[in-house]
C-alpha positions as CSV (number, residue, x, y, z in Angstrom):
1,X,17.9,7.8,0.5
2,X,14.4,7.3,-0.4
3,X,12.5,7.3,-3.6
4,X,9.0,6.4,-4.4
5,X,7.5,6.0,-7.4
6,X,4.4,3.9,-8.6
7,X,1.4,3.7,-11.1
8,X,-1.6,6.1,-11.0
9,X,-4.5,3.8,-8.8
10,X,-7.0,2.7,-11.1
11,X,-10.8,2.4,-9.9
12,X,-14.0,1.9,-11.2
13,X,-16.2,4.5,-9.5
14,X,-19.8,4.4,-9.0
15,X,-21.3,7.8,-7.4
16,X,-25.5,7.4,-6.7
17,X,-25.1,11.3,-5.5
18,X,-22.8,14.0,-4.3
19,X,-21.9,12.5,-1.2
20,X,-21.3,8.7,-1.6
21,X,-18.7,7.4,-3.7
22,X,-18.1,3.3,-4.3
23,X,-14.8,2.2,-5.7
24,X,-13.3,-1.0,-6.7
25,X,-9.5,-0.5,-6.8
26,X,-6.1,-1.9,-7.5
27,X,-2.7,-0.5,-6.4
28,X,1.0,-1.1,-7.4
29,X,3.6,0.2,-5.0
30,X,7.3,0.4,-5.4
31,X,9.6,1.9,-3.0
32,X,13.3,2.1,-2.3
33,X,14.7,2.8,0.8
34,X,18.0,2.8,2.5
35,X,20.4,2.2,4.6
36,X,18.4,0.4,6.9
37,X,18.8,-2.4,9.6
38,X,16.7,-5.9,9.0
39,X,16.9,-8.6,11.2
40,X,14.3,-11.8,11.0
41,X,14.2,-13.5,14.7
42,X,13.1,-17.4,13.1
43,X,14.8,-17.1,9.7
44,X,17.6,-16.2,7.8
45,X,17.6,-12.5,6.8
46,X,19.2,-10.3,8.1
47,X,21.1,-7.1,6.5
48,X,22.7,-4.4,8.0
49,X,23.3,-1.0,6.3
50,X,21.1,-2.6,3.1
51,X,19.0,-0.7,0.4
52,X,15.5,-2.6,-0.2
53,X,13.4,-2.0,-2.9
54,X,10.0,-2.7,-1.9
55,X,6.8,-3.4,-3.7
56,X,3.1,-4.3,-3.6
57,X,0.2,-5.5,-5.5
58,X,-3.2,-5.1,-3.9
59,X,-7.1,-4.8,-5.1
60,X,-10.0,-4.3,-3.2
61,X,-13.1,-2.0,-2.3
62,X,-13.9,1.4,-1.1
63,X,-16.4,3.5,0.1
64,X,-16.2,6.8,0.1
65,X,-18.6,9.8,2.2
66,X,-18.0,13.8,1.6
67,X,-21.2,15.0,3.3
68,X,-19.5,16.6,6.6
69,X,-17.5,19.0,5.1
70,X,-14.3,19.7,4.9
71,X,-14.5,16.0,6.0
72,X,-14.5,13.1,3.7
73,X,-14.7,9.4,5.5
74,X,-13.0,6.3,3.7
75,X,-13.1,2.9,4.5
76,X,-12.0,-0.4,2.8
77,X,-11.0,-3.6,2.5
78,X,-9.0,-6.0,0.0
79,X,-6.1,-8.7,-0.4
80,X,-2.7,-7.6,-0.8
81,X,-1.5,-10.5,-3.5
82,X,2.1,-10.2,-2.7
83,X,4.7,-8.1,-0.9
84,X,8.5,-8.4,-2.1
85,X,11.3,-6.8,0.0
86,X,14.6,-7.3,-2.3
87,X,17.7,-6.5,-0.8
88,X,19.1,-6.6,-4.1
89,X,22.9,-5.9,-3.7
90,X,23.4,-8.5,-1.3
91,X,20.9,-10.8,-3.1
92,X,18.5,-11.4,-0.4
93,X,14.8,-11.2,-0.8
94,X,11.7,-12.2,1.1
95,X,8.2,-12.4,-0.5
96,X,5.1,-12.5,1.9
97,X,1.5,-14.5,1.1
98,X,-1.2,-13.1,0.2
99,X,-3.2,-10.9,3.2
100,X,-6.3,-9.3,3.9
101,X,-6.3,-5.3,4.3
102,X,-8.5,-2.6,6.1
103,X,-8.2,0.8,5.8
104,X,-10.1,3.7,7.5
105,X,-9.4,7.2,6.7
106,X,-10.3,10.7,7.1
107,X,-8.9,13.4,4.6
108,X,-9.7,17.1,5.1
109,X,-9.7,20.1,2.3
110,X,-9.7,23.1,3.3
């Protein structure tokens, strides 16, 4: 069983041309998976068999470069705010602090 679902991604884009694109972004994520197996070696979670809805909330900045085509490059990088896992029929849940983020892409149309 998995199911995603989620808000479109807002951005503020600023293009100087065709090729370059500059984006300042926010994401909300939500997820649920399941079964799965979650074990925590210095804490107390763990689940066996569990569903865990999952979601994050993140913002940051991206530029973007479509001049090698089909190619276009991506890089990034943000905070994600928070992270929740809730393992919410056996009432556990465990909530992560706030993290830097990278990302580096290449997407292709052809």
């Amino acid at each position: 069983m998995a199911s995603a679902g989620g808000l479109p991604k807002p951005a503020l884009v600023y293009q100087p041309n065709d090729d370059w694109d500059i984006r300042a972004i926010g994401e909300l994520t939500f997820l649920e998976l399941g079964p799965i197996r979650c074990t925590q070696q210095s804490g107390k979670l763990q689940v066996d068999d569990a569903v865990v809805q999952y979601s994050e909330y993140r913002a940051g900045l991206q530029v973007g470069y479509s001049g090698l085509n089909p190619f276009k490059i991506i890089a990034g990088a943000g905070v994600t705010f928070e992270r929740n896992f809730d393992f919410f029929r056996i009432n556990q849940s465990k909530k992560t602090d706030p993290a830097p983020y990278i990302k580096i892409a290449a997407e292709a149309k052809f």
